[in-house]
MDAnalysis code that builds the backbone (N, CA, C; Angstrom):
import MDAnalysis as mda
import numpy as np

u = mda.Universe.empty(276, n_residues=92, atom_resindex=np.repeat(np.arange(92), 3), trajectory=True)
u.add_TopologyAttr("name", ["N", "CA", "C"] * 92)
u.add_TopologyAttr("resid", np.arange(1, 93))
u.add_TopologyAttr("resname", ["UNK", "UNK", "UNK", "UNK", "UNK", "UNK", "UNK", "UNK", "UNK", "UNK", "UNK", "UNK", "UNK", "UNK", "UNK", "UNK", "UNK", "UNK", "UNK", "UNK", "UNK", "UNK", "UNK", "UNK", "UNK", "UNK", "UNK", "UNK", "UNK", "UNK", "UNK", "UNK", "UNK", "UNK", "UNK", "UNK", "UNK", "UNK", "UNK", "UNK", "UNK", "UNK", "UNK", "UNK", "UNK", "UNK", "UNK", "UNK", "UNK", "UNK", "UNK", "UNK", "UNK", "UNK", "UNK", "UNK", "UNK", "UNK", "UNK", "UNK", "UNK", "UNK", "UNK", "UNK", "UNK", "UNK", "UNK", "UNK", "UNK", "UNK", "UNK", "UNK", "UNK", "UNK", "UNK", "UNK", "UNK", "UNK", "UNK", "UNK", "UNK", "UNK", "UNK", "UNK", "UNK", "UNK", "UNK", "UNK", "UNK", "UNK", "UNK", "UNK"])
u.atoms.positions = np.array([
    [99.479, 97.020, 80.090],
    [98.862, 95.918, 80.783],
    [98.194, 96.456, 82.047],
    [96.951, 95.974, 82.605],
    [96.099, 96.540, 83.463],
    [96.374, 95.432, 84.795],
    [96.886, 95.700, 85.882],
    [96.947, 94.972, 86.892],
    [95.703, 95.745, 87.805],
    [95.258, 93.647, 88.626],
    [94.372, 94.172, 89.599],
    [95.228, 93.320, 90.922],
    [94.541, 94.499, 91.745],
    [95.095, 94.134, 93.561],
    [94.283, 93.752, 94.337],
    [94.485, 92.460, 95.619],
    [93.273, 92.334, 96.237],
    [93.878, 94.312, 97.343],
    [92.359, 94.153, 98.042],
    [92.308, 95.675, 98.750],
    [92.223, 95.056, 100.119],
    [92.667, 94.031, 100.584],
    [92.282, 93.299, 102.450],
    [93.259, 93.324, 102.851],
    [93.398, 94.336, 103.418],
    [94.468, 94.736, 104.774],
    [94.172, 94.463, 105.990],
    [95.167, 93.774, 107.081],
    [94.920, 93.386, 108.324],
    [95.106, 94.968, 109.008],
    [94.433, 94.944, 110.137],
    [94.393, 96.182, 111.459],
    [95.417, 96.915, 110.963],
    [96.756, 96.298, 111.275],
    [97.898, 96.681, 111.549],
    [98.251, 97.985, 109.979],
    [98.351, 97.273, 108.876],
    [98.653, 97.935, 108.079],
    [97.591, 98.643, 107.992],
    [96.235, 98.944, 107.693],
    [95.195, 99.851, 108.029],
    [95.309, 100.873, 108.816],
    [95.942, 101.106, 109.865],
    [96.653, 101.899, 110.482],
    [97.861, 102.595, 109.559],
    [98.253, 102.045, 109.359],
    [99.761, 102.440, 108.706],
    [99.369, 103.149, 107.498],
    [98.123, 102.642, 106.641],
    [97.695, 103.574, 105.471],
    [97.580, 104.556, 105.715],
    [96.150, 104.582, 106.950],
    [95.692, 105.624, 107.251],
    [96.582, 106.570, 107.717],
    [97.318, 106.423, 108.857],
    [98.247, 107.495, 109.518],
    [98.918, 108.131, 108.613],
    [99.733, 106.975, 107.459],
    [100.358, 107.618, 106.172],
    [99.787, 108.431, 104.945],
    [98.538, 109.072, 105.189],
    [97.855, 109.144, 103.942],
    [98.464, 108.292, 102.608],
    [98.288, 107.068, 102.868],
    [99.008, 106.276, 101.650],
    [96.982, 106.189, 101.054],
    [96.969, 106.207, 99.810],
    [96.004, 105.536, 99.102],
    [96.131, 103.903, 98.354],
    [94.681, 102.910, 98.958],
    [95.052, 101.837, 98.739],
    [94.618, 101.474, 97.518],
    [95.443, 101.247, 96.395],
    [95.086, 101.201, 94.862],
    [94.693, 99.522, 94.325],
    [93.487, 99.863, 94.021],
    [92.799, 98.480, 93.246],
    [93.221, 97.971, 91.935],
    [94.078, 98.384, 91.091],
    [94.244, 98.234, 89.591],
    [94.968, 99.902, 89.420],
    [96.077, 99.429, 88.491],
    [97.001, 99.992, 87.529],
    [97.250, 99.500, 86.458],
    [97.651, 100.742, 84.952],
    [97.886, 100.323, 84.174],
    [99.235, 100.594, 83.602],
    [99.891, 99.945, 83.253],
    [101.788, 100.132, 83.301],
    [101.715, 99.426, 81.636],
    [102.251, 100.323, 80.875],
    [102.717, 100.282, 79.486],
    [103.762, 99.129, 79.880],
    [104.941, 98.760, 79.883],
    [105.453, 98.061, 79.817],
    [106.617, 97.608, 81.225],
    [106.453, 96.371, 81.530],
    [106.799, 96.072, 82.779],
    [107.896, 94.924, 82.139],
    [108.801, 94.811, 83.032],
    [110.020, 93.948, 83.225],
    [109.296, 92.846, 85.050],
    [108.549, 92.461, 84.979],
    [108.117, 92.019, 86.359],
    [108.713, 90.061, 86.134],
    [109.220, 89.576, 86.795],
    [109.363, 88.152, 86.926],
    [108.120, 87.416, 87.736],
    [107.715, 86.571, 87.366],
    [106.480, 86.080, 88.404],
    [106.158, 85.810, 89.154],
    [107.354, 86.051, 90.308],
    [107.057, 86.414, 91.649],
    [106.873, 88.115, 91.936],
    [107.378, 88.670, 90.781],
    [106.927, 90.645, 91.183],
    [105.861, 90.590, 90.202],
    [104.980, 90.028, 90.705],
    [103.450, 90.527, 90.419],
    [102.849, 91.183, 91.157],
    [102.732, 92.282, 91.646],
    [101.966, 92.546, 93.042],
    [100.638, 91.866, 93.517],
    [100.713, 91.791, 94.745],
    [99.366, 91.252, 94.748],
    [98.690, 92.283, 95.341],
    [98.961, 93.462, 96.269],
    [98.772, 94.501, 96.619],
    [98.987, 95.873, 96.639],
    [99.017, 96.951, 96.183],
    [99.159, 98.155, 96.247],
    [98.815, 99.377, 96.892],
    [99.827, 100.029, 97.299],
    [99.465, 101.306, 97.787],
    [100.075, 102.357, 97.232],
    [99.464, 103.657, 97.224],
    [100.284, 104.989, 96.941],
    [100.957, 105.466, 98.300],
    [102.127, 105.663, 98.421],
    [102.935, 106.262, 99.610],
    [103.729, 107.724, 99.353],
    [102.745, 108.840, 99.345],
    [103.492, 110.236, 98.876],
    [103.581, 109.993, 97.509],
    [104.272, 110.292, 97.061],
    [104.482, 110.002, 95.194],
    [105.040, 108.792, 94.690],
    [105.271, 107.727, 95.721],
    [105.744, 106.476, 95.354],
    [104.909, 105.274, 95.156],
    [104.708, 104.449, 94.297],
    [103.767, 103.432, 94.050],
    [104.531, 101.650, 94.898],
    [103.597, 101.403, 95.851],
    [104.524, 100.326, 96.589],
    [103.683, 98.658, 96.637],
    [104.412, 98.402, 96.131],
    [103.768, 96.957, 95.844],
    [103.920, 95.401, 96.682],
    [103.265, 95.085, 97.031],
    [103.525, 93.610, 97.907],
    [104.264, 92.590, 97.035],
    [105.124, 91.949, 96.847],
    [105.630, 91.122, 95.977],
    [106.411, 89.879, 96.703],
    [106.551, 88.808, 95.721],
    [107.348, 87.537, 96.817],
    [109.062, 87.743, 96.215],
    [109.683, 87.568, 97.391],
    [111.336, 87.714, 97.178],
    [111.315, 86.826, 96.648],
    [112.477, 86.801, 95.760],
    [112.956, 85.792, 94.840],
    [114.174, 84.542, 95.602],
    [114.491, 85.400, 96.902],
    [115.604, 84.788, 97.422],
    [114.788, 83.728, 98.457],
    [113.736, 84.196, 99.023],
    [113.474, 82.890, 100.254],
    [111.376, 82.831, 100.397],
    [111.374, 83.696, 99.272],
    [109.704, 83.221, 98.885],
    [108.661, 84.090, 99.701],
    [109.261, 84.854, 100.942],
    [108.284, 85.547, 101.389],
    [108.016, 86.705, 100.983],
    [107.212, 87.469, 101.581],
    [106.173, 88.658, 100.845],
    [106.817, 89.748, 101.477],
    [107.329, 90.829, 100.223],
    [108.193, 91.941, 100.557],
    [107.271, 93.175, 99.920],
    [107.546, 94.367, 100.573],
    [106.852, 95.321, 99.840],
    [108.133, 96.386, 98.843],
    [108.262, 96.213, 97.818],
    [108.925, 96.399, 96.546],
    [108.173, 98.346, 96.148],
    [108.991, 98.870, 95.875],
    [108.985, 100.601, 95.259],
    [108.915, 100.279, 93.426],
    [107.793, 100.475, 93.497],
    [107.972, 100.693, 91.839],
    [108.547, 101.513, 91.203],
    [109.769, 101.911, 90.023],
    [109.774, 102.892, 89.514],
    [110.057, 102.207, 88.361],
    [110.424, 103.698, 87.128],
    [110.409, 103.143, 85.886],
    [112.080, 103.810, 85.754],
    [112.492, 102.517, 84.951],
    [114.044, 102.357, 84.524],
    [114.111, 102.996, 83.139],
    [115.213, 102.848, 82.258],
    [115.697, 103.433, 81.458],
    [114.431, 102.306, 80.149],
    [114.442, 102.804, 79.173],
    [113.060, 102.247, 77.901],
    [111.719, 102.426, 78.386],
    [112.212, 103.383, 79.820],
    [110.277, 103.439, 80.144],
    [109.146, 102.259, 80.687],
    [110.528, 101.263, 81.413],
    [110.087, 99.942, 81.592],
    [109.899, 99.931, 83.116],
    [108.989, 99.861, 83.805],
    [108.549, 99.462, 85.006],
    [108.944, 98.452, 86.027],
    [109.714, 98.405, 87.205],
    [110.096, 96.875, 87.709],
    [110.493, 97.714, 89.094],
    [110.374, 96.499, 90.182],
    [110.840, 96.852, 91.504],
    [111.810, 97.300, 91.822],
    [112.241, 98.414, 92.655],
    [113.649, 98.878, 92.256],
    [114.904, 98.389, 94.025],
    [113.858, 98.873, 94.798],
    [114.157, 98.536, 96.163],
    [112.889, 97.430, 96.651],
    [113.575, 96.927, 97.755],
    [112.319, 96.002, 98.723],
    [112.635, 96.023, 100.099],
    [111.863, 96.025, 100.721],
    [111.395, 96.364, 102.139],
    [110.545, 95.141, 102.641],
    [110.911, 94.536, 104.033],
    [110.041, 93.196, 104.797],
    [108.870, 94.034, 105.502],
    [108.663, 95.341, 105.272],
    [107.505, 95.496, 106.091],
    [107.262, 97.234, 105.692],
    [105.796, 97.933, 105.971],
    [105.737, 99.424, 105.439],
    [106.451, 99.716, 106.272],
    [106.528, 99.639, 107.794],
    [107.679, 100.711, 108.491],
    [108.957, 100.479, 108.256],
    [109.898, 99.566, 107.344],
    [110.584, 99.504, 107.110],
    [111.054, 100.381, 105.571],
    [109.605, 100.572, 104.849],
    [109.381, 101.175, 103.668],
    [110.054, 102.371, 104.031],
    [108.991, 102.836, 105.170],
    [108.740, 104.288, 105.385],
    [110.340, 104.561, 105.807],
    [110.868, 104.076, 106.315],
    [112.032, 104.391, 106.913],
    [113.254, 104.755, 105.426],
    [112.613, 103.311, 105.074],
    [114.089, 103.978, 104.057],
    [113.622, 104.823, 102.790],
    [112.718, 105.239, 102.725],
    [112.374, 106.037, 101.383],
    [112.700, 107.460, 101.725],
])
C-alpha cells in the first residue's frame, strides 16, 4: 500500500529537520501494515535510519510522533510514541 504525507512543517520543526539531517518524506510504500485509523500518518520524516510518523493517540486524540518498525510476519505498525521530535530524539 502506497501512503501519501502532507510536507507543511511549522518554523519550529523545520529547524528540528534541518539541524537533524532528518529527510522530510512525501509517500511510502509498506507491503503490509497493521495501522488502526488513527495510525495513519499524516506526516513523515526519516530520522538516521528510523522512519517517524505523526499519528493521533488512541488514548486522548492528540497528535503523537510514532517510530515505525516492522514486527514479526513482516508487518509494519507504530512501535513507540513520542508528544514531540525532541522528545523523539531523546528517547531513540
Amino acid at each position: 500500500m502506497k501512503f501519501k504525507f502532507s510536507v507543511e512543517y511549522n518554523e519550529e520543526e523545520l529547524a528540528f529537520i534541518k539541524s537533524h539531517d532528518c529527510e522530510i518524506i512525501s509517500e511510502i510504500k509498506l507491503s503490509k501494515t497493521d495501522f488502526s485509523e488513527n495510525e495513519i500518518p499524516k506526516r513523515m520524516i526519516k530520522y538516521g535510519d528510523s522512519y517517524i510518523g505523526e499519528i493521533i493517540d488512541n488514548e486522548d486524540g492528540s497528535l503523537v510522533w510514532g517510530v515505525l518498525g516492522k514486527g514479526r510476519k513482516g508487518i509494519w505498525h507504530f512501535r513507540l510514541e513520542y508528544d514531540s521530535l525532541e522528545a523523539m530524539a531523546e528517547g531513540i
